[in-house]
N, CA, C and O atoms as CSV, one atom per row, in Angstrom:
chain,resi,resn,atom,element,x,y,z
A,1,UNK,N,N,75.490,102.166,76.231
A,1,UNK,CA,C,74.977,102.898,75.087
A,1,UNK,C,C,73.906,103.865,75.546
A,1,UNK,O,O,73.092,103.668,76.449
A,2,UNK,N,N,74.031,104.948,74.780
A,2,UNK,CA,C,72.732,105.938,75.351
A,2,UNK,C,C,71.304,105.400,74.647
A,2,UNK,O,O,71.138,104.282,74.160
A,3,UNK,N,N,70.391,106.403,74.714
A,3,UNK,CA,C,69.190,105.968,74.096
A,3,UNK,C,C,69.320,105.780,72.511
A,3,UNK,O,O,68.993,104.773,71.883
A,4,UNK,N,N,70.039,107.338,71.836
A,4,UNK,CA,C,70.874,107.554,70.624
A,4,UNK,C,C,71.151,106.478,69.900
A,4,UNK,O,O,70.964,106.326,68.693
A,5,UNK,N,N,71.702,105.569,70.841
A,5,UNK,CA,C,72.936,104.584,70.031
A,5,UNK,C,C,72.334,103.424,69.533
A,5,UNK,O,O,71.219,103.356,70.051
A,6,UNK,N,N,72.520,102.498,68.798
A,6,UNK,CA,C,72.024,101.599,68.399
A,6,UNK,C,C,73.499,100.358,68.435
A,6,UNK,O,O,74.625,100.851,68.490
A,7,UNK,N,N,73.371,98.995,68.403
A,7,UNK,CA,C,74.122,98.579,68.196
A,7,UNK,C,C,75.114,98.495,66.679
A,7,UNK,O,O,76.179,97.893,66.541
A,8,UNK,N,N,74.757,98.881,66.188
A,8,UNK,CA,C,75.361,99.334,64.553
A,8,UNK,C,C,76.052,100.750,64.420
A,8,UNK,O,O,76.920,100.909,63.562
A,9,UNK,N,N,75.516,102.210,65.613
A,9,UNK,CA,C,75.566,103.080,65.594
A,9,UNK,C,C,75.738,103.354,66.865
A,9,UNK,O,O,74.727,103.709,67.470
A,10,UNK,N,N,77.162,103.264,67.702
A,10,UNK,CA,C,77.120,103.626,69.101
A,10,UNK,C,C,77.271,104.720,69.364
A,10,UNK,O,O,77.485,105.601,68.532
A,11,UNK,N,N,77.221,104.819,70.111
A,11,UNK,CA,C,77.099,106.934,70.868
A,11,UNK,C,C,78.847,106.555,71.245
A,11,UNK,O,O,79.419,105.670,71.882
A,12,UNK,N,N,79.291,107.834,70.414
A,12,UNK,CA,C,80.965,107.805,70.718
A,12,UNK,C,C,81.337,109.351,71.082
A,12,UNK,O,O,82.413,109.936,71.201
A,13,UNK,N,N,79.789,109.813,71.224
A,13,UNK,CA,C,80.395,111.189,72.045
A,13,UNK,C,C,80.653,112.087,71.028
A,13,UNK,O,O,80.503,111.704,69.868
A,14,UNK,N,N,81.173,113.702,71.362
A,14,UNK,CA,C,81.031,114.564,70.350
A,14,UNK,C,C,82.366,114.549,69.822
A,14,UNK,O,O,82.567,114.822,68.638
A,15,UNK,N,N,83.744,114.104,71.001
A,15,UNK,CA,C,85.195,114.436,70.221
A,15,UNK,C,C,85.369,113.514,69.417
A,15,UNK,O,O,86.191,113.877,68.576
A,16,UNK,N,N,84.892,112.152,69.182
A,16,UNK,CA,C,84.909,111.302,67.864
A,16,UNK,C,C,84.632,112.136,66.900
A,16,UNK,O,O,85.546,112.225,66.080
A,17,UNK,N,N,83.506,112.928,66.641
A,17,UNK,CA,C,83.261,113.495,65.087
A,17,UNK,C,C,84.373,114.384,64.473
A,17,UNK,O,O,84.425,114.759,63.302
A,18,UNK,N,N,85.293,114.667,65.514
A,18,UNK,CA,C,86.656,115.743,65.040
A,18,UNK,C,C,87.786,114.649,64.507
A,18,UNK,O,O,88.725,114.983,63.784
A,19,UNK,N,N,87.587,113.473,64.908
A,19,UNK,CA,C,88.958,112.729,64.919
A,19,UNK,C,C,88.205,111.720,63.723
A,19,UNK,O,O,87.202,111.053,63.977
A,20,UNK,N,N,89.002,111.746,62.144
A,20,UNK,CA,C,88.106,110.889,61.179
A,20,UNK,C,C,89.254,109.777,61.179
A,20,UNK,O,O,89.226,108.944,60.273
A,21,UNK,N,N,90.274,109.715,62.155
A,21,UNK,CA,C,91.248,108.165,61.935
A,21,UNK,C,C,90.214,107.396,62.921
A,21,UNK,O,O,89.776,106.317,62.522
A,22,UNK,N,N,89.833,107.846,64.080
A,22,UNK,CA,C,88.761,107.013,64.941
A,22,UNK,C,C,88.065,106.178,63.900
A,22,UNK,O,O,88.167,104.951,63.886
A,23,UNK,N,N,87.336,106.882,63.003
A,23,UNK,CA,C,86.095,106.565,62.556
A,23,UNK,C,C,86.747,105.041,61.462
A,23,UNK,O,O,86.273,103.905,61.437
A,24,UNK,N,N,87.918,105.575,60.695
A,24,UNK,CA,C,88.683,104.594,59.750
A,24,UNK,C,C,88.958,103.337,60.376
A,24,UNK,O,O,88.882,102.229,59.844
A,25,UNK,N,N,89.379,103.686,61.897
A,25,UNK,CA,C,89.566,102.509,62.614
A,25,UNK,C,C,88.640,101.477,63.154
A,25,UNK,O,O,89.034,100.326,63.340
A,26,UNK,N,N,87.182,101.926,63.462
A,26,UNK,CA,C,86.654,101.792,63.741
A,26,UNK,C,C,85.865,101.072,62.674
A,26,UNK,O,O,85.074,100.241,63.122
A,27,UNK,N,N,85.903,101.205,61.369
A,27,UNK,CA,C,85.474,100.782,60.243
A,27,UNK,C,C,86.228,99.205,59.622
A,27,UNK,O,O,85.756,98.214,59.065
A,28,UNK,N,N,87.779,99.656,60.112
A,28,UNK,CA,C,88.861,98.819,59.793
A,28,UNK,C,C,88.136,97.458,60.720
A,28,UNK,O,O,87.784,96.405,60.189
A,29,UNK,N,N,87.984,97.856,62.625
A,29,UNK,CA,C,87.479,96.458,63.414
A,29,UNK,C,C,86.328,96.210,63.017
A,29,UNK,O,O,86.078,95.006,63.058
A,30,UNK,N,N,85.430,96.909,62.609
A,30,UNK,CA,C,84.155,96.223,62.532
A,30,UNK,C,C,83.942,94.945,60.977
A,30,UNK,O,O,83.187,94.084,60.528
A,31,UNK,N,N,85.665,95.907,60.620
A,31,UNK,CA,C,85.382,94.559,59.350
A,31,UNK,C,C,86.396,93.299,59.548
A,31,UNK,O,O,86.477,92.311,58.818
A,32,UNK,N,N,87.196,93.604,60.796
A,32,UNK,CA,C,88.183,92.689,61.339
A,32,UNK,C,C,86.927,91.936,62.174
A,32,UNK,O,O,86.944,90.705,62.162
A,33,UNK,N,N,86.044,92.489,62.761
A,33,UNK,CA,C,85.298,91.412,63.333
A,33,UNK,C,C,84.187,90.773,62.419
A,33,UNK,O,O,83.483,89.883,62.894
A,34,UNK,N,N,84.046,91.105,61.408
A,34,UNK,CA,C,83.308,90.623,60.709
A,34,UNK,C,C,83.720,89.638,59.807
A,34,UNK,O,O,82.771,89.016,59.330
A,35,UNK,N,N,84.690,89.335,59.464
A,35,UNK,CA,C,85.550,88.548,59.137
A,35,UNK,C,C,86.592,87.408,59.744
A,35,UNK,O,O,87.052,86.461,59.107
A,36,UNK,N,N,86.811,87.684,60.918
A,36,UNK,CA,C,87.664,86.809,61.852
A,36,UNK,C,C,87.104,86.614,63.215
A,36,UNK,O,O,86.477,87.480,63.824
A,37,UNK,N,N,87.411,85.241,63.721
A,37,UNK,CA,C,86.560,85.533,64.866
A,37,UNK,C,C,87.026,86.620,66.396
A,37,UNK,O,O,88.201,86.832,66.695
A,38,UNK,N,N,86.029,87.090,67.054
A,38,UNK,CA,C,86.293,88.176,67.834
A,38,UNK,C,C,87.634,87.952,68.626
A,38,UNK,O,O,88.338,88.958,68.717
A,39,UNK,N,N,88.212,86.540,69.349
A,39,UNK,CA,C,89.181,86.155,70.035
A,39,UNK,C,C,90.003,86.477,69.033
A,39,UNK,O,O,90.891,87.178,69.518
A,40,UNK,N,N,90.155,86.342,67.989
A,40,UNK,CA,C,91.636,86.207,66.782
A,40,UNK,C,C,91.793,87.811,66.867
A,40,UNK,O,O,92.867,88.361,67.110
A,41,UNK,N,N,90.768,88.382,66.671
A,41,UNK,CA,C,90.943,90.025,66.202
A,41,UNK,C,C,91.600,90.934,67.685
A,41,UNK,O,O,92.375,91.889,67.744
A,42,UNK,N,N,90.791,90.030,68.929
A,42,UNK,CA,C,91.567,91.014,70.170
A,42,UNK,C,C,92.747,90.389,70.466
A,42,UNK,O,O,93.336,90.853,71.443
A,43,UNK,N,N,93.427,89.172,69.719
A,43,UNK,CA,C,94.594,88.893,70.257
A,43,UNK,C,C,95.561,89.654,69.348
A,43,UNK,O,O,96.715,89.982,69.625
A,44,UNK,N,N,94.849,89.888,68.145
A,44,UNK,CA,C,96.091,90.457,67.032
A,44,UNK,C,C,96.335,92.215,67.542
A,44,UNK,O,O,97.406,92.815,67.448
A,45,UNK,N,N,95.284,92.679,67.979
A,45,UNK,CA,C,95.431,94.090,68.689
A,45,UNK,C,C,96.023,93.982,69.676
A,45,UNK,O,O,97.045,94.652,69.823
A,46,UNK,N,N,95.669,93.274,70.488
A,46,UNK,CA,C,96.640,93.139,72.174
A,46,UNK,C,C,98.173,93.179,71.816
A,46,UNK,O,O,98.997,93.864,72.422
A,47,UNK,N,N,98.412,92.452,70.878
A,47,UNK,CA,C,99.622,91.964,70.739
A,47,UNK,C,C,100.643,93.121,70.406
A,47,UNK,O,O,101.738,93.216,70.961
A,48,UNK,N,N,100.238,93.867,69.579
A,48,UNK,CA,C,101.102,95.726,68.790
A,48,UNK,C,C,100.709,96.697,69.551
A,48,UNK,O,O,101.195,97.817,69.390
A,49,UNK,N,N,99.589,96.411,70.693
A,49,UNK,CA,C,99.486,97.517,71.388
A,49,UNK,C,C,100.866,98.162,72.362
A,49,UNK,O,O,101.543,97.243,72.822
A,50,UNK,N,N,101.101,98.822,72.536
A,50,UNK,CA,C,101.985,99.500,73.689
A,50,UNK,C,C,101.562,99.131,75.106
A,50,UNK,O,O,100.370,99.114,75.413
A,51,UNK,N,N,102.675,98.793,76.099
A,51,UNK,CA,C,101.837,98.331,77.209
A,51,UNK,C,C,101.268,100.264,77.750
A,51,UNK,O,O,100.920,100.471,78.912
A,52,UNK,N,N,101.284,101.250,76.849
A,52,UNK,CA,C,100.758,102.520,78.305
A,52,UNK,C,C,99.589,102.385,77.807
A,52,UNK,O,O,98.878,103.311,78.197
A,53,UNK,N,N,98.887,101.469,76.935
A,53,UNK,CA,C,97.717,101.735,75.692
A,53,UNK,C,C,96.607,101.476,77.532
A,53,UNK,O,O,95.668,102.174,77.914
A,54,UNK,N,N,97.380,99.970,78.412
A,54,UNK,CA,C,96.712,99.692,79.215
A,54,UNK,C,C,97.178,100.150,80.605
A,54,UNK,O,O,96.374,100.076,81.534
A,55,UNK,N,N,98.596,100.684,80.845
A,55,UNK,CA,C,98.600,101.467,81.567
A,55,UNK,C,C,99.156,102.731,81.621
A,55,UNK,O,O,100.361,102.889,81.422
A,56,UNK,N,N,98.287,103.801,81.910
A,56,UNK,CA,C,98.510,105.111,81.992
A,56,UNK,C,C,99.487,105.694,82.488
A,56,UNK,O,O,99.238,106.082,83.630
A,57,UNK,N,N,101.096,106.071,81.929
A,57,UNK,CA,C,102.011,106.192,82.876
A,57,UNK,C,C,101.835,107.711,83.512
A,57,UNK,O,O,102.590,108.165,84.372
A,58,UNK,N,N,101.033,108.215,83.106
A,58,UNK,CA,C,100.892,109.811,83.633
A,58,UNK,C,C,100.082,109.352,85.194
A,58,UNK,O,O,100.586,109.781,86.232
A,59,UNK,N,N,99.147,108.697,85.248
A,59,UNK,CA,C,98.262,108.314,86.250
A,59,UNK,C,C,99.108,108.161,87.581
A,59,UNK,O,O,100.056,107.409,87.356
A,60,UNK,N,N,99.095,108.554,88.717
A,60,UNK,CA,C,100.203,108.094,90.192
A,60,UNK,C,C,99.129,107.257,90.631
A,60,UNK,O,O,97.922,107.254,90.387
A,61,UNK,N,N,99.759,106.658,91.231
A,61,UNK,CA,C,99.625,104.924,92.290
A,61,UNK,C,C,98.956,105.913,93.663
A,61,UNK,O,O,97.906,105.623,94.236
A,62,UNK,N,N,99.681,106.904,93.949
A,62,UNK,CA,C,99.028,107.779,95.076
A,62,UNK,C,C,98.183,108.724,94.899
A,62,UNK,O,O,97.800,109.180,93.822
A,63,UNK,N,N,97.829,109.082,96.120
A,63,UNK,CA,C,96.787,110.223,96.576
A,63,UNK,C,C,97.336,111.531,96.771
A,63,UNK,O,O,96.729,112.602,96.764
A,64,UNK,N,N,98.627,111.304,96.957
A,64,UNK,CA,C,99.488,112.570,97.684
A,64,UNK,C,C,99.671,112.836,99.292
A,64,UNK,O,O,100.228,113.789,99.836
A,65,UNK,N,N,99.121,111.859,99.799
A,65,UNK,CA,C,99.646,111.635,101.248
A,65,UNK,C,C,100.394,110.782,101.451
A,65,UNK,O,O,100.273,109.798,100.720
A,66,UNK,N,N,101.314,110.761,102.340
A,66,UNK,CA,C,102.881,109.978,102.503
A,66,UNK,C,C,102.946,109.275,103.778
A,66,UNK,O,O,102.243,109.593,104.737
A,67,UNK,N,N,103.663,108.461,103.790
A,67,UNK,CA,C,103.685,107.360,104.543
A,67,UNK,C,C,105.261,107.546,105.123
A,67,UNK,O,O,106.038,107.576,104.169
A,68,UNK,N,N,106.000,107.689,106.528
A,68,UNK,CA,C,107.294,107.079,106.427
A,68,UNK,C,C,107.118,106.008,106.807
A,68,UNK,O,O,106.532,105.670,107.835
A,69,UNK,N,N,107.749,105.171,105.791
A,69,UNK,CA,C,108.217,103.671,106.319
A,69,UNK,C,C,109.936,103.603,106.212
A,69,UNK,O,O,110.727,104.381,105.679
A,70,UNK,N,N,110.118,102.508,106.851
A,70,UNK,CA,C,111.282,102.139,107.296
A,70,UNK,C,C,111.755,100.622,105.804
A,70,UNK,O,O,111.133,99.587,105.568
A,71,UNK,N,N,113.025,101.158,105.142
A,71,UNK,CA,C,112.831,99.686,104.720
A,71,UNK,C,C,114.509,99.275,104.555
A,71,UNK,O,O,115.499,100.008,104.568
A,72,UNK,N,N,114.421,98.225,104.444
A,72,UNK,CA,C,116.301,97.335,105.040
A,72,UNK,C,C,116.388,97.230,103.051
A,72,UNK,O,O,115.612,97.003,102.123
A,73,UNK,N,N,118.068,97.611,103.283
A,73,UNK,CA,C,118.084,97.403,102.038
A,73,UNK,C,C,119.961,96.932,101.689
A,73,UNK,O,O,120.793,97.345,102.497
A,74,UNK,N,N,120.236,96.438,100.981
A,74,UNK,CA,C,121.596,96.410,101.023
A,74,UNK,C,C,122.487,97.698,100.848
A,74,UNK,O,O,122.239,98.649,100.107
A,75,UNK,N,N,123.459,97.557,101.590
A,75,UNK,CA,C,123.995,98.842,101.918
A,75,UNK,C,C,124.645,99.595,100.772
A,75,UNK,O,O,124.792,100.814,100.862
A,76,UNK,N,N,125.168,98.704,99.351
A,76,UNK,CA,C,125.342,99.005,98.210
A,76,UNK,C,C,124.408,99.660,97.378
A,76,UNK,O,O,124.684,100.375,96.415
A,77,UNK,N,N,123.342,99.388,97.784
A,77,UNK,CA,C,122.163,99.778,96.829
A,77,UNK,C,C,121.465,101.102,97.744
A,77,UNK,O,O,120.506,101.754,97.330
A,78,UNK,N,N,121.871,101.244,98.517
A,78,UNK,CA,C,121.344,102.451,99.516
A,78,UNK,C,C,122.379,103.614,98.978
A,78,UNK,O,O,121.939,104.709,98.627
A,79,UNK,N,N,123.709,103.319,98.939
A,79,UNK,CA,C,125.094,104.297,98.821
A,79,UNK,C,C,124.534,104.529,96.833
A,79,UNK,O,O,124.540,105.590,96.209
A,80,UNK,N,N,124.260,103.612,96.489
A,80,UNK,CA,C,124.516,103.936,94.671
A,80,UNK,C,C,123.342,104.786,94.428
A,80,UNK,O,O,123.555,105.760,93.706
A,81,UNK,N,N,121.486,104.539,95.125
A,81,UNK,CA,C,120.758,105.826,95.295
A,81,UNK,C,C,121.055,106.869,95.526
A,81,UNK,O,O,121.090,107.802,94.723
A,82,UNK,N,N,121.467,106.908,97.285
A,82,UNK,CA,C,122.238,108.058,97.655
A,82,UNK,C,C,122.839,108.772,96.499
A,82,UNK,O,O,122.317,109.841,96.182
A,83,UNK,N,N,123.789,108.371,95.868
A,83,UNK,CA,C,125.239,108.599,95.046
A,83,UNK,C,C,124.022,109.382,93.860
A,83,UNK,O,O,124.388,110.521,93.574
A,84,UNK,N,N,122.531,108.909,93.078
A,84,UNK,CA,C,122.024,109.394,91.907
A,84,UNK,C,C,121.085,110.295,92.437
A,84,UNK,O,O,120.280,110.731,91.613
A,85,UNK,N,N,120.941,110.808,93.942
A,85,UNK,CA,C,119.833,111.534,94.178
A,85,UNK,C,C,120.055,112.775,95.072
A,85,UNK,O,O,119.412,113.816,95.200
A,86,UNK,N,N,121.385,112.226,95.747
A,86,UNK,CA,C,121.401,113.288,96.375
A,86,UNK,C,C,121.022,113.652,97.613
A,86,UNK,O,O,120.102,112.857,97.804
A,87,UNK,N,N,121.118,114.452,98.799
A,87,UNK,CA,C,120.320,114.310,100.083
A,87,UNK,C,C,118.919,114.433,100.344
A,87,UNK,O,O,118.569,114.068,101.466
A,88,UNK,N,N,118.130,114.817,99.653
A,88,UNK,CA,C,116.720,115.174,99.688
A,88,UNK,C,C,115.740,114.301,99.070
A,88,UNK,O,O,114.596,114.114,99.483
A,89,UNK,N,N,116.442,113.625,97.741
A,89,UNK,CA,C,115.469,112.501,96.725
A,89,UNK,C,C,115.564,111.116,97.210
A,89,UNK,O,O,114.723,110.321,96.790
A,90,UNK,N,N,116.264,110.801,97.848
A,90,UNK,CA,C,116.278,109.443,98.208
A,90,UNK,C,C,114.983,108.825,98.429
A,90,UNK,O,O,114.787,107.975,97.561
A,91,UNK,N,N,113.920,108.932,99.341
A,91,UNK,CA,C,112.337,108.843,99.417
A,91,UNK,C,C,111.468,108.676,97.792
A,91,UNK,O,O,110.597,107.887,97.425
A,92,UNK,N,N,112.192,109.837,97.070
A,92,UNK,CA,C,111.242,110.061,96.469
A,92,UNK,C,C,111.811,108.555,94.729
A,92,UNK,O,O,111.271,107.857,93.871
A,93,UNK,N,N,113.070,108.900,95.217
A,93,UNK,CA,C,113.500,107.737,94.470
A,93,UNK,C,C,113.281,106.576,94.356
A,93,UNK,O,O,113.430,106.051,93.252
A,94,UNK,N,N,112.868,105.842,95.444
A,94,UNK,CA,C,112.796,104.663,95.586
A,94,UNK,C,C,111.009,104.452,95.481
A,94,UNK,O,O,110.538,103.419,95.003
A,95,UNK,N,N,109.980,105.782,96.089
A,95,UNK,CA,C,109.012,105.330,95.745
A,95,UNK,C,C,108.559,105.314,94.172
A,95,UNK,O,O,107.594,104.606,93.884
A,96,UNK,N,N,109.203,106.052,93.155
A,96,UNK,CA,C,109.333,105.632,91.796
A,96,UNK,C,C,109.541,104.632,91.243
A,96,UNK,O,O,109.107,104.188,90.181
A,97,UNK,N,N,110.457,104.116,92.210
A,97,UNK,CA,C,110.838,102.697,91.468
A,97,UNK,C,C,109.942,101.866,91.835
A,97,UNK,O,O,109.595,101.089,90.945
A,98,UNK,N,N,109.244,101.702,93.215
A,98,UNK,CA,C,108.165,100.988,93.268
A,98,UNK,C,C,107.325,100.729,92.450
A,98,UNK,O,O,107.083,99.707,91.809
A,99,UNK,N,N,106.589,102.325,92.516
A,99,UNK,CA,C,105.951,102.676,91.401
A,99,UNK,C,C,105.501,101.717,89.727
A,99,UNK,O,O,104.559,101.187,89.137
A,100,UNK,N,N,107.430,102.115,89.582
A,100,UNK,CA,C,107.051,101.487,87.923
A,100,UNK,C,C,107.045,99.670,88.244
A,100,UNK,O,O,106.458,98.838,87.551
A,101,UNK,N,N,107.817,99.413,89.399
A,101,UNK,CA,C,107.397,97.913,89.891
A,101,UNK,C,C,105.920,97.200,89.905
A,101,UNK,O,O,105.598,96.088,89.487
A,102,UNK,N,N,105.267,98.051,90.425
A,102,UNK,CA,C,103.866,98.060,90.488
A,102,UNK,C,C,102.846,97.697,89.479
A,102,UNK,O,O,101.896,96.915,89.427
A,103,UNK,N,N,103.426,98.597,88.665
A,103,UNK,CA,C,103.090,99.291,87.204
A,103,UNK,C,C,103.305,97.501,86.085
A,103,UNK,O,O,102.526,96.874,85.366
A,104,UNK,N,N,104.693,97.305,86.484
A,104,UNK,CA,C,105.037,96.100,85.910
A,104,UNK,C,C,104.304,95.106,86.200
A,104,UNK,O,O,104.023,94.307,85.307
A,105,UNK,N,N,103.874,94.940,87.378
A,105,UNK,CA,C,103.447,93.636,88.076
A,105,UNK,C,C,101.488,93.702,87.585
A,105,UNK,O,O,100.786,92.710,87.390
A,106,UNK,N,N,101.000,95.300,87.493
A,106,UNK,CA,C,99.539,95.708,87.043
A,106,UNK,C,C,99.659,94.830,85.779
A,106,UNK,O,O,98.884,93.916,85.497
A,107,UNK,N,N,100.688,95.207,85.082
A,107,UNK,CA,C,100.787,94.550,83.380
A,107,UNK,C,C,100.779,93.141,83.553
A,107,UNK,O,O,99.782,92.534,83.161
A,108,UNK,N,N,101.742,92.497,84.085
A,108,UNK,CA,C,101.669,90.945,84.361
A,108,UNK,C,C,100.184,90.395,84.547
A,108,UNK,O,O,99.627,89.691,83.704
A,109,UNK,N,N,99.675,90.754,85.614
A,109,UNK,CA,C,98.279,90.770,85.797
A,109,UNK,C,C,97.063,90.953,84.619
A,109,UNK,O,O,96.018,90.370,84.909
A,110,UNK,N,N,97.066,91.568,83.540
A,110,UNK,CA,C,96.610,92.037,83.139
A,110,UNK,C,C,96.952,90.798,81.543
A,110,UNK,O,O,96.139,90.054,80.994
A,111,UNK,N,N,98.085,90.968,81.288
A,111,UNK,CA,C,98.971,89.714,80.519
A,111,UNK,C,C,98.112,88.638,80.274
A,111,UNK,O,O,97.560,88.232,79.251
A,112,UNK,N,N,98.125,88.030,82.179
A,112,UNK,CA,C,97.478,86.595,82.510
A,112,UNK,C,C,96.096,86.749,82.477
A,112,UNK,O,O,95.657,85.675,82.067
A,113,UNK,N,N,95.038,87.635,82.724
A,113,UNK,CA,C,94.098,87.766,82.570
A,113,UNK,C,C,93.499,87.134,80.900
A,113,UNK,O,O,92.848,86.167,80.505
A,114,UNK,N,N,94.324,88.608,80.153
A,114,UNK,CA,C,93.880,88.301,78.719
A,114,UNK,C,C,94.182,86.775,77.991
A,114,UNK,O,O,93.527,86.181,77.135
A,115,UNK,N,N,95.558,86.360,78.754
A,115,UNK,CA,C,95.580,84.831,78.214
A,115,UNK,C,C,94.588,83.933,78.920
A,115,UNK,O,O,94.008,83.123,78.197
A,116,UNK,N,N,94.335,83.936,80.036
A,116,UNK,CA,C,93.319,82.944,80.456
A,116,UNK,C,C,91.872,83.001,79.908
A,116,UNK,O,O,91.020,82.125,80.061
A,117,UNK,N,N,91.704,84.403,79.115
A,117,UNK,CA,C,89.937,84.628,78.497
A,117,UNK,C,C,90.134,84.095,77.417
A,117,UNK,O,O,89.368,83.206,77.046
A,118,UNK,N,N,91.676,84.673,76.288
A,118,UNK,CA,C,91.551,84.675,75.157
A,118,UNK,C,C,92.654,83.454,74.539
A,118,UNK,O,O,92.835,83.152,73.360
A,119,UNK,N,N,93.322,82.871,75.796
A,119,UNK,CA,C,94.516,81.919,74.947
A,119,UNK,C,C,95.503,82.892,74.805
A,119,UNK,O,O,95.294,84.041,74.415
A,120,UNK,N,N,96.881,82.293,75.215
A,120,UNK,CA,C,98.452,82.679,74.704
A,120,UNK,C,C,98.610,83.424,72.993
A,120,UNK,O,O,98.166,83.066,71.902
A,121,UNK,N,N,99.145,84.165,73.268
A,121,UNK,CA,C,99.201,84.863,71.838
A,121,UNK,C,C,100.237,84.134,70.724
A,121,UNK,O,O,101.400,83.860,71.018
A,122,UNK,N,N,99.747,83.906,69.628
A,122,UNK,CA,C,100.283,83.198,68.534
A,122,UNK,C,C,101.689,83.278,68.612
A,122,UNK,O,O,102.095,84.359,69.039
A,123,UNK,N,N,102.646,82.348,68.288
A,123,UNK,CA,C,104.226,83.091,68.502
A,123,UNK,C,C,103.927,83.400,67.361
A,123,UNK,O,O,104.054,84.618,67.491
A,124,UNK,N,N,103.599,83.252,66.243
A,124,UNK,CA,C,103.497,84.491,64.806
A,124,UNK,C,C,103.503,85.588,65.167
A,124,UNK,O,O,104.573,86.186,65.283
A,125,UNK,N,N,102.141,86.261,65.492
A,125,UNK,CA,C,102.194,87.095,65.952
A,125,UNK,C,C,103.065,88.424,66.985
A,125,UNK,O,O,103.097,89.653,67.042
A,126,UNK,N,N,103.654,87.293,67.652
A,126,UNK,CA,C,105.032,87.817,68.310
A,126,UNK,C,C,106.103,88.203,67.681
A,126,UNK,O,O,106.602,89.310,67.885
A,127,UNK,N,N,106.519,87.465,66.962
A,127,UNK,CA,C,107.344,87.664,66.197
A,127,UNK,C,C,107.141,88.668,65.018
A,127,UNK,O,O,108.074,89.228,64.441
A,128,UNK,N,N,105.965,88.814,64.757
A,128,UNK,CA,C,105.726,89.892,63.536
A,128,UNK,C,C,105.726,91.475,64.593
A,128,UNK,O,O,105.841,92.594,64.092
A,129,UNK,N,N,105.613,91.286,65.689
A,129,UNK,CA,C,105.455,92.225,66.804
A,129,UNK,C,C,106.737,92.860,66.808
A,129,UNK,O,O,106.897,94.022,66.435
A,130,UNK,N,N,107.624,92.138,67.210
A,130,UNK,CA,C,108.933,92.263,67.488
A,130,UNK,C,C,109.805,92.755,66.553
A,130,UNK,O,O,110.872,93.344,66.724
A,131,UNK,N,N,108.906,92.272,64.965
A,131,UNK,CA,C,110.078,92.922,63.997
A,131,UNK,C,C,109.573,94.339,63.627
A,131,UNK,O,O,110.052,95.037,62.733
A,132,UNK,N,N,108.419,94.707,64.533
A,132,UNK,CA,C,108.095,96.177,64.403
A,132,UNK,C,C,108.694,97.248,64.888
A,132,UNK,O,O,108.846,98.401,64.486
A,133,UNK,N,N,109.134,96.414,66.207
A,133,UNK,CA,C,110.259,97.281,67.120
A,133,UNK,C,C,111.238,98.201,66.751
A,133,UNK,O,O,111.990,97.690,65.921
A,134,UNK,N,N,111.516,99.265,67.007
A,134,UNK,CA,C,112.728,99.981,66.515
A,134,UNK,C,C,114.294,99.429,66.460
A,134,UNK,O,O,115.152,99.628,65.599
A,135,UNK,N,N,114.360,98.596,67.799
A,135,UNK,CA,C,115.638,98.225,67.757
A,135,UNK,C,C,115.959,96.691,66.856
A,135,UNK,O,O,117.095,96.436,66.455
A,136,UNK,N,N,115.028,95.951,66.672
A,136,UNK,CA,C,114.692,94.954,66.331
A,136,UNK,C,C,116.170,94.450,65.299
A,136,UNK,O,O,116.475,95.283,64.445
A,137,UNK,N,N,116.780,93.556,65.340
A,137,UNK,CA,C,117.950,92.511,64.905
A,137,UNK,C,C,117.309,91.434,64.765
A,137,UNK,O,O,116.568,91.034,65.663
A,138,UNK,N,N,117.516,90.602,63.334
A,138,UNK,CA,C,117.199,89.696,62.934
A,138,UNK,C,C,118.316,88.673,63.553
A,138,UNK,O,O,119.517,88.898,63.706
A,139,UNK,N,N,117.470,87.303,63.913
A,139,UNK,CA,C,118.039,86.423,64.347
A,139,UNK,C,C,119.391,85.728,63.822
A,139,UNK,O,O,119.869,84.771,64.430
């Protein structure tokens, strides 16, 4: 908090005052925490969030300096790259897929974290999650 801010009144910077859903929302948690306890309120947000809310898919894993490595792979799965990339992308293909591997495994991490602070998320909650989904089929 700056000097400005108070705990009732935090310093949210100047692009908050343009954006008045911030402020609604912000009105909405402070009465979600005022009402429920703080663990109930960050599990019910965790839960509808989007996983890019926590990871940034625009963000790269790299610096922009490259590495050749060497890596063994089955010879099917080398020919079916080959076959979607072409002579030149192959490199760049596979470090993508890492990539979103990575990306997956950051989330896992991140998953187990929040359950070990805050407890496993309600299967209610899951389930009210799930029927938010676009593709979502009832059981």
């Amino acid at each position: 908090m700056s000097a400005r801010s108070s705990p009732d009144q935090p310093d949210r910077g100047p692009a908050s005052d343009s954006l008045p859903q911030l402020s609604a929302l912000e009105r909405a948690l402070r009465q979600a925490l005022g009402s429920a306890p703080r663990d109930q309120v960050v599990k019910c947000i965790v839960s509808v969030l989007p996983a890019a809310v926590f990871v940034d898919e625009s963000a790269r894993l790299h610096g922009g300096k490259v590495r050749k490595v060497s890596v063994s792979m089955p010879e099917e799965l080398a020919e079916a790259v080959r076959s979607r990339t072409g002579a030149g992308g192959f490199s760049r293909y596979v470090s993508e897929a890492v990539e979103r591997e990575i990306r997956h495994d950051l989330l896992g991490d991140l998953i187990s974290e929040l359950e070990a602070e805050h407890g496993p998320v309600p299967q209610e909650l899951l389930d009210e999650a799930s029927r938010e989904w676009p593709d979502y089929k009832a059981p």
